[in-house]
N, C-alpha and C positions, 0 to 999 in steps of 0.2 A: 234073494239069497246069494250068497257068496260061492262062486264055484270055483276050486282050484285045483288047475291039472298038478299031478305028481311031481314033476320038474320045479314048477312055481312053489309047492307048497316044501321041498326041500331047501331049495332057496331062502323061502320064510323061516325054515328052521334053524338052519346053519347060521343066516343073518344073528337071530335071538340069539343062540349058544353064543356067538363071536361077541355080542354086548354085555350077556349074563360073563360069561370068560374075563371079556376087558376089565369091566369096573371090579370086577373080583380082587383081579392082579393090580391095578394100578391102585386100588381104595386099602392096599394093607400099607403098614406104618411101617418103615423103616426098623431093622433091629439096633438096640443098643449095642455099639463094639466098644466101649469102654465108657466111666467115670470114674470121676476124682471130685471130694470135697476137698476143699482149700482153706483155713482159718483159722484162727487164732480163738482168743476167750472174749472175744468183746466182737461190736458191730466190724462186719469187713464186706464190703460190697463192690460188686463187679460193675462197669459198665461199658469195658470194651475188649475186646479179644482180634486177633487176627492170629494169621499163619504165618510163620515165619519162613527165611529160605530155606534154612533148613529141615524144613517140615513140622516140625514142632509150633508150640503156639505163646503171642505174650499176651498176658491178662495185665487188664490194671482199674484201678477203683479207687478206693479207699478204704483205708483200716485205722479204729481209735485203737486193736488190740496189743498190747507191749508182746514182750515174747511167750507164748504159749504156743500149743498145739503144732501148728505148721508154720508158725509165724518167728525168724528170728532174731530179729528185730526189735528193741523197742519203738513205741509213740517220740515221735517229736514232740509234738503237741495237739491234743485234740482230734479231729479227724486228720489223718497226712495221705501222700497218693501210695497206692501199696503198688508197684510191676512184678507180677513173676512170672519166668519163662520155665515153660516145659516142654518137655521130648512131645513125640510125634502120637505117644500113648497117655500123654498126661501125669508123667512123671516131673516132680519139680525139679528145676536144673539151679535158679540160684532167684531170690527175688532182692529188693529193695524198696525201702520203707522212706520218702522224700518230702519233709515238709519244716514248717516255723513253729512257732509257739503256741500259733492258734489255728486255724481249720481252714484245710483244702478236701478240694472235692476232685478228683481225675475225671474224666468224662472221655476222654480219645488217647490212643497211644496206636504209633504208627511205624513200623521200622523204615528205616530209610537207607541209603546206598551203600552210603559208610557201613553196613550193618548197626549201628547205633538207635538210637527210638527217641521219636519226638513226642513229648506229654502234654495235653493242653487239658486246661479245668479251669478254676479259681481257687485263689487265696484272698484271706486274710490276716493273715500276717505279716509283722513287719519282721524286719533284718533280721532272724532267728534261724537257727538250725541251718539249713539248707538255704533258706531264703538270702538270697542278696541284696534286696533292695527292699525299700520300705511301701505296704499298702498305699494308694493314691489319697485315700480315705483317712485322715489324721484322728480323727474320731475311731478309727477301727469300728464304724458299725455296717460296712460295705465290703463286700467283695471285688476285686479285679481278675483277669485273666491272669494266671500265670501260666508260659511255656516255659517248658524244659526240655533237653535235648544232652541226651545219652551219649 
């Protein structure tokens, strides 16, 4: 049988209390201190965020939505990259809607020194809207990189 002097067995207690305590504290979730839905009437999808210096944050994706809801913007064409910057609470500060005739995807948006923001995804579109320079792809049934830089 197991003997345990007084000293050892408060020990063991305290131990247990200090485990049951830790995982209690560290195993609760986070609260929510704010949201924001962002979009327009059509598909608009996120797939990059940072923080910006000023504490605030840029988003950017893609949106096929023309102007509605939060979007003011129309479609260039098809899917284009959507950026918008908001305050530190998620407030939109101003966005911009950038693409051609046919469909881009945003995938990374990055501010850089300048304060400015560099955009990279693909396109497939040629010389339209925004686009400068024509798809690699004469056929137009491929995609290339396009960067952009704010």
């Amino acid at each position: 049988m197991w003997q345990f002097k007084t000293d050892e067995m408060k020990k063991i207690i305290l131990l247990f209390v200090a485990i049951v305590f830790s995982i209690n504290v560290f195993s609760q979730a986070p609260a929510i201190q704010w949201q924001n839905t962002i979009g327009g009437s059509a598909d608009d999808m996120l797939y990059s965020i940072q923080q910006t210096a000023d504490g605030g944050y840029i988003l950017g994706g893609l949106s096929q939505s023309n102007i509605s809801a939060d979007k003011t913007e129309n479609s260039v064409g098809g899917n284009d990259y959507w950026i918008v910057k908001t305050d530190a609470a998620g407030n939109t500060q101003w966005q911009n809607t950038i693409g051609g005739n046919s469909d881009e995807q945003l995938y990374s948006i990055q501010q850089t020194t300048d304060g400015g923001y560099i955009l990279a995804g693909h396109s497939m579109s040629n010389m339209s809207g925004d686009k400068t320079e024509n798809n690699r792809d004469t056929a137009l049934l491929t995609y290339d990189y396009w960067i952009v830089k704010t």
